[in-house]
N, C-alpha and C positions, 0 to 999 in steps of 0.2 A: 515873649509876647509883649508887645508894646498898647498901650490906647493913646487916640488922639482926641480930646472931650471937647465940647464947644457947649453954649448955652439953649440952643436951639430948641425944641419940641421934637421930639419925634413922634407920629399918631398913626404911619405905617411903617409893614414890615418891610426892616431892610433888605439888602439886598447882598448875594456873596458873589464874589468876583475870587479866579484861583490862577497861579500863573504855573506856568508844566513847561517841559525840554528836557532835555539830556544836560548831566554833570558839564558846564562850560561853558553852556547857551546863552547866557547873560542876564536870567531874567530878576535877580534877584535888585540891583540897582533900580530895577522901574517898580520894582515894589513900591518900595519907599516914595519915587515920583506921584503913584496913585492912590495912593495915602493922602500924599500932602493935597495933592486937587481935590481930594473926596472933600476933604478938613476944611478945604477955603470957601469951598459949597455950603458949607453951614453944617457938616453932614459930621456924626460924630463916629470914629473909624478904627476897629480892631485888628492890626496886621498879628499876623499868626502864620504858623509853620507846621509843617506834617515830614515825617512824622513826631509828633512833640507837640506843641501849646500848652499843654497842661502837666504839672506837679508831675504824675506818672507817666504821661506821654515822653519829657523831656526822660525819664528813665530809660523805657521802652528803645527810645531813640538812640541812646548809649548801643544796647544789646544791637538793636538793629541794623547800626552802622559798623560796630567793629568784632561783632561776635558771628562763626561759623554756623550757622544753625539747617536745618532741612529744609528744603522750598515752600512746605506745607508750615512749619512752623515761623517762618519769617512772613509767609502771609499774614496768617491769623494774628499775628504779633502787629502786623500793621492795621487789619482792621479791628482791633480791642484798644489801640494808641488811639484808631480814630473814633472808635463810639464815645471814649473819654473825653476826647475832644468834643464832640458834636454836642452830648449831654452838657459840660462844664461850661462850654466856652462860645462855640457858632450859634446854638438854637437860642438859648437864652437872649443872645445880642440881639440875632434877627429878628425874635418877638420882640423888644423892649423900642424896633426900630432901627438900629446901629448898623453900620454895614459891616462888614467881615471883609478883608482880602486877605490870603491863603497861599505863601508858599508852598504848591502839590497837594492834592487829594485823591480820590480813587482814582485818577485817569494815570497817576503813576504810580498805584499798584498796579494798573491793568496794562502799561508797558513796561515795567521794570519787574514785576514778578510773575505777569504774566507774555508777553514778549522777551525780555532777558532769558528769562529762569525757565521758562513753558509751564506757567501752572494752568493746569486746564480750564477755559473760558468757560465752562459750565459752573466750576467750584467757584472761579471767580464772579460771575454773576448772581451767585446765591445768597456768597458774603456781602457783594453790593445791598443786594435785596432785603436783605437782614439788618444792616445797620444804616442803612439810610435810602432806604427803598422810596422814603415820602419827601426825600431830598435831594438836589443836584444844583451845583452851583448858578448861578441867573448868566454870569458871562466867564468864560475861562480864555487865558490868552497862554497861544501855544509857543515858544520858543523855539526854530526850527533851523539847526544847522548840522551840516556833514560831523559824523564823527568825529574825523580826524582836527579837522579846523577844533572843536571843540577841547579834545587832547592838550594844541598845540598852547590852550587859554590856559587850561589848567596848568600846565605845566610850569609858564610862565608864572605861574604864583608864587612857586615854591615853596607848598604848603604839605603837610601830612596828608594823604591818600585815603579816603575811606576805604570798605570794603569793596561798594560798589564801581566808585574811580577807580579803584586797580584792577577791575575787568578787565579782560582781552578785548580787542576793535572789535569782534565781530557780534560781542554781548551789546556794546554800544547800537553797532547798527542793529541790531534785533529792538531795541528798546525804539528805537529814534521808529523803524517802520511801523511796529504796534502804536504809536504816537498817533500820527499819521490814518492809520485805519481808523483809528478812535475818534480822529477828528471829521472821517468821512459819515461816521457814524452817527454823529451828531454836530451837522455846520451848521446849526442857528445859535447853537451855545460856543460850541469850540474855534476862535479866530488863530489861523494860522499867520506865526510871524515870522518873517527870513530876518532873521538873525544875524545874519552878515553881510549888516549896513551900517549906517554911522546910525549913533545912540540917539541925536539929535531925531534921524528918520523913524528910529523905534518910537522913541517917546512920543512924534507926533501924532505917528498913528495908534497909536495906543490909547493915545488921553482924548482925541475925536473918535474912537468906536467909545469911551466908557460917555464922553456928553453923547452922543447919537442915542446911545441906546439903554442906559441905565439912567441919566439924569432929566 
């Protein structure tokens, strides 16, 4: 977890912004782009990661990423990483005023455990409801490219594999179409982004929806 401080006042609640896609989508660089613009705004700005930001989350995230476990048990492991999170780290800022941005939140539990894996959208709306039922991000920006294209990024890295990057394609496109529904499900918060364009194009459209409509 990083902070970005400035001198400023804060005297309202911040605001969270969370970035979502599939392994490869590219949204992790425009993180950091929307950080910096929140920061030049005067705005004081916690980037953060799911699952992880906090002391036991970063644990959690260990097990989560390279450990075997049951679909029921890899959920609840994701939403107990995220009530830690939300108690320790997002609620606190966004009362104090501070904005939050969010590498993933529940919108990828709800296409990666529950599109990937098929955990039933009832159990998964209950855990929603439970741990942050009076909470949902102010803007989420979605990451949107074909599986495969996304494969071909990853691979080019030539990095270690998590559990979930070593999926089969058809786990990928099960995650990527629950994305997708999620985002139908909610278009005043969730902005779909085609992802395979030039960064330049990502980033502009990115940082005029966050002036549009957060600043």
């Amino acid at each position: 977890m990083s902070v970005e401080k400035n001198n400023a006042s804060n005297t309202k609640r911040g605001k969270f912004i969370t970035f979502e896609g599939i392994d490869g989508a590219g949204k992790s660089s425009h993180i950091v782009g929307v950080a910096a613009l929140l920061a030049s705004r005067g705005l004081t700005v916690i980037s953060t990661r799911e699952p992880g930001g906090t002391p036991l989350g970063e644990k959690l995230r260990e097990l989560l990423l390279h450990e075997i476990m049951h679909l029921e048990t890899e959920a609840l492991l994701m939403f107990a990483a995220r009530r830690e999170h939300l108690a320790q780290v997002i609620e606190p800022a966004l009362a104090r005023g501070d904005w939050v941005v969010c590498d993933r939140f529940s919108d990828a539990t709800y296409a990666y455990q529950g599109g990937g894996r098929g955990l039933d959208k009832i159990k998964f709306a209950e855990l929603e409801q439970w741990v942050h039922g009076h909470l949902q991000p102010d803007l989420t920006f979605l990451f949107d490219l074909p599986p495969a294209i996304a494969g071909e990024r990853i691979a080019a890295q030539g990095r270690t594999l998590d559990r979930f990057e070593q999926e089969h394609a058809d786990f990928h496109v099960r995650v990527r179409q629950a994305y997708l529904e999620r985002a139908e499900q909610a278009p005043q918060r969730i902005i779909v982004i085609n992802a395979d364009q030039t960064l330049e194009n990502i980033k502009n459209k990115i940082e005029l929806t966050v002036i549009t409509n957060c600043l």
